[in-house]
N, CA, C and O of each residue as an XYZ file, in Angstrom:
200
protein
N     -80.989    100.871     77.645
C     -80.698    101.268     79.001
C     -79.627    100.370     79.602
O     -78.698    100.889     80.221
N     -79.684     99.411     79.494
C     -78.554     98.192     79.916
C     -77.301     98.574     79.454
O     -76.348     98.617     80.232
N     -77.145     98.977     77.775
C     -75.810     99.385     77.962
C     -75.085    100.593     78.125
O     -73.922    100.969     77.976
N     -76.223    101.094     78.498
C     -75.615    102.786     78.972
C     -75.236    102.541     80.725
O     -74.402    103.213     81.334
N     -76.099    101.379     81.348
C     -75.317    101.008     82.576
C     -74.006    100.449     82.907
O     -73.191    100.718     83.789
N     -74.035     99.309     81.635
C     -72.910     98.539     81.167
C     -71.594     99.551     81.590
O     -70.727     99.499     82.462
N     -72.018    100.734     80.210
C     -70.500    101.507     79.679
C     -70.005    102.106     81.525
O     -68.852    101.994     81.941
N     -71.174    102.716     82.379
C     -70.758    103.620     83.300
C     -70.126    102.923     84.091
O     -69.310    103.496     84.814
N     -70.266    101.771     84.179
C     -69.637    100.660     85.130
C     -68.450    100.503     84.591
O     -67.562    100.817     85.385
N     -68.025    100.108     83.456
C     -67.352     99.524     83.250
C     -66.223    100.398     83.055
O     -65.077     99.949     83.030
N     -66.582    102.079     82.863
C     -66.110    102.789     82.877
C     -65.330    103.341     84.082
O     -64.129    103.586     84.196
N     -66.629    103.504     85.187
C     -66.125    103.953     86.459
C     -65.479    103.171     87.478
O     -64.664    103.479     88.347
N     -66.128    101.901     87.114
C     -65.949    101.021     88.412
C     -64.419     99.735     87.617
O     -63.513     99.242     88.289
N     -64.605     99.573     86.356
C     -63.177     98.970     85.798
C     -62.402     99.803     85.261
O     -61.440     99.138     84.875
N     -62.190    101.236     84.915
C     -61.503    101.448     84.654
C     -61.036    101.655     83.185
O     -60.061    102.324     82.842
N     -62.098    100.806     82.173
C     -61.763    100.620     80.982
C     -61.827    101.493     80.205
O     -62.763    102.269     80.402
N     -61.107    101.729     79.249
C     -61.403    102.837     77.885
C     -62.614    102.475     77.166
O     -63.228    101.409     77.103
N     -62.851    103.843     76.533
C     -63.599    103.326     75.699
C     -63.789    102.342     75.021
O     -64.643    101.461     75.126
N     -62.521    102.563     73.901
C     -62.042    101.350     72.752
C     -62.945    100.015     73.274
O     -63.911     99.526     72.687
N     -62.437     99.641     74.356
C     -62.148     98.660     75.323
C     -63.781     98.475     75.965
O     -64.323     97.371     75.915
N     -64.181     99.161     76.305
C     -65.634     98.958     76.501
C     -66.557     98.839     75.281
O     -67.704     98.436     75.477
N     -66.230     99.097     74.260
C     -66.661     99.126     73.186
C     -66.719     97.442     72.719
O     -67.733     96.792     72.468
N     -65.314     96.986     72.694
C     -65.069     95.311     72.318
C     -65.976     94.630     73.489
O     -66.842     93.787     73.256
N     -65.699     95.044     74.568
C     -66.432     93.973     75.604
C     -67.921     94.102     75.439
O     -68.411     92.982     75.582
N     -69.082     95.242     75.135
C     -69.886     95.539     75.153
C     -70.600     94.734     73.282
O     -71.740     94.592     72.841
N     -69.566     94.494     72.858
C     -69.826     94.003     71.470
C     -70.494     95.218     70.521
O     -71.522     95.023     69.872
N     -69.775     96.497     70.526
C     -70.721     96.993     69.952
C     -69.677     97.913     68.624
O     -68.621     98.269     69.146
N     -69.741     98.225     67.509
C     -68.545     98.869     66.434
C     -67.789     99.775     67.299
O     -68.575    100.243     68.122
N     -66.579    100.234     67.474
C     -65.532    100.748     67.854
C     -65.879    102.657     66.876
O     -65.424    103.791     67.029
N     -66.756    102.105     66.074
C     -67.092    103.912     65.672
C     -68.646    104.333     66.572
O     -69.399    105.271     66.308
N     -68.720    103.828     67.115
C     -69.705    104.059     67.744
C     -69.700    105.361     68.881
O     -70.502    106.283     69.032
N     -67.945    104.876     69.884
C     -67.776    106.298     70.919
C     -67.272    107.027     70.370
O     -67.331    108.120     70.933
N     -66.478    107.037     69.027
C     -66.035    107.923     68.230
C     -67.128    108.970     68.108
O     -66.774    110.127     68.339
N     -68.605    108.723     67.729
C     -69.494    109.497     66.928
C     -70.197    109.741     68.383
O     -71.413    109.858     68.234
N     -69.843    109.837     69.558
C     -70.180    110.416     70.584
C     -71.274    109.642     71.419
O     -71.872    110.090     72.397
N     -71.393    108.638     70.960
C     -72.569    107.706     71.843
C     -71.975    107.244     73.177
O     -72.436    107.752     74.199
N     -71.032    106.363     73.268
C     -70.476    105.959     74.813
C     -69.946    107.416     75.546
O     -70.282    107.921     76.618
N     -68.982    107.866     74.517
C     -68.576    109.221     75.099
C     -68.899    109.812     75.783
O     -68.408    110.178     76.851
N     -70.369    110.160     74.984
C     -71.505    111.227     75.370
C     -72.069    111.132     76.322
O     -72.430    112.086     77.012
N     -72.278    109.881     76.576
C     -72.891    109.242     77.915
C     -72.245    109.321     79.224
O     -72.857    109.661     80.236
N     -70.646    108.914     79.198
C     -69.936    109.058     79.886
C     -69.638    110.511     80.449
O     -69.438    110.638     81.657
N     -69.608    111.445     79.730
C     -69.420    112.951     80.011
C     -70.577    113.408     80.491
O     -70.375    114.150     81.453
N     -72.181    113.224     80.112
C     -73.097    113.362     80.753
C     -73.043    112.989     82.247
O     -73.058    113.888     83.087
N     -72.985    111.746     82.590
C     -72.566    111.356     83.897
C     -71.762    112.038     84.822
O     -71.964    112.455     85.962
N     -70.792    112.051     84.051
C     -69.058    113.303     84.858
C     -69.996    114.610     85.246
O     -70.014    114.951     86.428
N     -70.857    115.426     84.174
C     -71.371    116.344     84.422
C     -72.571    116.665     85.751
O     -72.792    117.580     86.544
N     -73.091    115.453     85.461
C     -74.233    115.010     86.209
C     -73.401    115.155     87.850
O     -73.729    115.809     88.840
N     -72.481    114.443     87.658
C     -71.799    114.318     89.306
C     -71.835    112.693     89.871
O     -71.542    112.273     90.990
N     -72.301    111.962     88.681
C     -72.634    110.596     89.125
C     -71.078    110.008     88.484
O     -70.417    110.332     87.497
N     -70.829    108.716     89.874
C     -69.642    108.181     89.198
C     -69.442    106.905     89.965
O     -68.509    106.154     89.680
């Protein structure tokens, strides 16, 4: 749960790419590839939360 807060923040509120949230978050760079940060992130967009 922490880093699905992490990514939305860091997403919405810095601005960062994936890639880029990926290194800061310490987590493999194939990870949003295979739709995990992604997925999360687009859920959110969908959701209406930002």
């Amino acid at each position: 749960m922490r880093k699905i807060h992490s990514t939305l923040r860091l997403f919405f509120e810095a601005g960062l790419s994936i890639r880029a949230i990926a290194r800061t978050l310490r987590v493999s760079p194939a990870v949003p590839a295979k739709g995990g940060m992604g997925d999360d992130i687009r859920r959110a967009e969908v959701a209406g939360l930002s």
